[in-house]
C-alpha positions in Angstrom: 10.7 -59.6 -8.1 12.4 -57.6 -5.5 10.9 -53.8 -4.6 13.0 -51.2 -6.6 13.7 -53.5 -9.5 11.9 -53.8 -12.9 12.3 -55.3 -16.3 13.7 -53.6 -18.8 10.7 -51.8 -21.0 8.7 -52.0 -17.9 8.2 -49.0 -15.7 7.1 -49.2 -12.2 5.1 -46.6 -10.4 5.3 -45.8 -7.2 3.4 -43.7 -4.6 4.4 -40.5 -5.0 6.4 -38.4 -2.2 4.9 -35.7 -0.2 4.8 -32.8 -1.1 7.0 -30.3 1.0 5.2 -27.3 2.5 7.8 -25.2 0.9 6.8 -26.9 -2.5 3.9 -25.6 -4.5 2.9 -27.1 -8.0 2.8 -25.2 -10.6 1.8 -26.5 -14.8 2.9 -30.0 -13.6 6.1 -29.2 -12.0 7.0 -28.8 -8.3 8.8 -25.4 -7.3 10.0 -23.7 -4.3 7.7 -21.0 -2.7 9.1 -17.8 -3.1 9.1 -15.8 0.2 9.0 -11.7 0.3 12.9 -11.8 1.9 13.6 -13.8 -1.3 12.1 -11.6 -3.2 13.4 -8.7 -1.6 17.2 -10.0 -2.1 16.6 -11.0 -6.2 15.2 -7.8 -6.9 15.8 -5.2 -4.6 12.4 -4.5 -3.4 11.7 -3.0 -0.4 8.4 -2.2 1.4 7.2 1.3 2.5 8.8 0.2 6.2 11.7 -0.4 5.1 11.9 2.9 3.1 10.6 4.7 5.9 12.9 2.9 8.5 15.9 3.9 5.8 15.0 7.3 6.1 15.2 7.4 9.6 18.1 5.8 10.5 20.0 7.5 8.0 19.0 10.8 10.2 19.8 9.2 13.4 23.3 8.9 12.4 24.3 12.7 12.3 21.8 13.9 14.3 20.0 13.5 17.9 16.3 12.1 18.4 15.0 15.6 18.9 16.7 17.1 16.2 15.2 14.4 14.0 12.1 14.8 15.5 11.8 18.5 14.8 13.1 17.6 11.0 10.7 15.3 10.5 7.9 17.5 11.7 9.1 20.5 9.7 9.4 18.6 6.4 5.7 17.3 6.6 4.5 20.7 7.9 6.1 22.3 4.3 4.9 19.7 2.5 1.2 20.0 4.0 1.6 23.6 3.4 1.9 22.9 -0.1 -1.1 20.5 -0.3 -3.2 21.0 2.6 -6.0 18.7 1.1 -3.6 15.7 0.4 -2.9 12.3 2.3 0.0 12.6 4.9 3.0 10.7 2.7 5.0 8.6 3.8 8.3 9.5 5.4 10.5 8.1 2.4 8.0 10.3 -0.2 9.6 13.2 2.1 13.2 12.5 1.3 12.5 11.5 -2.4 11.1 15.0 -3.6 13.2 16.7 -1.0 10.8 18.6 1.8 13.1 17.3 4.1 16.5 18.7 2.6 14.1 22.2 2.4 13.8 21.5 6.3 17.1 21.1 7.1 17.9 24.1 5.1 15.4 25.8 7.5 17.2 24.5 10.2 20.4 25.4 8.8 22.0 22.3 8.2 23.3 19.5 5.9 22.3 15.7 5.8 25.9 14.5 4.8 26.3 11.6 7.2 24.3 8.0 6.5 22.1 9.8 3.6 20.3 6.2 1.7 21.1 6.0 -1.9 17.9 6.5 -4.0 18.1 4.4 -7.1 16.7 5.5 -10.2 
């Protein structure tokens, strides 16, 4: 009998194939990996990076690297004022319960120009 060929009834078993490094198996069945950019395009996840970098970008567009420097100073200075004995947030947590919209208003100004969408 000739290699790939068997009777009818019969069933021939073979060694099995390697198993990709991209592969993982899972309840008897082989599945891709999921990566965290995978991840990240299904569901819309983002890391606190990402947020942050969001944030800042979004600033650099209308205004200069000091100006942004001295906004981003000014929002966690009002929002230490607040809680003095709390952890230093994240720059995202600034623009999400809006110390740094207070700062602006400090300064006079509106963020109108590459402001990130929050989603809800």
């Amino acid at each position: 009998m000739r290699p790939g060929y068997f009777l009818p009834g019969e069933r021939q078993v073979q060694h099995a194939k390697p198993v990709p490094e991209r592969m993982e198996i899972r309840q008897g069945k082989a599945r891709l990996k999921t990566t965290k950019s995978f991840l990240k395009a299904i569901t819309g996840y983002k890391t606190q990076d990402d947020l942050n970098e969001t944030v800042l970008k979004g600033l650099r567009t209308q205004f200069n690297p000091e100006r942004v420097e001295s906004i981003i100073d000014q929002a966690f200075s009002i929002r230490m004022s607040q809680t003095p004995e709390a952890n230093r947030p994240e720059l995202y947590e600034l623009y999400e319960t809006g110390e740094i919209d207070k700062a602006l208003e400090l300064f006079g100004t509106r963020w109108v120009i590459g402001r990130p969408k929050v989603k809800k």
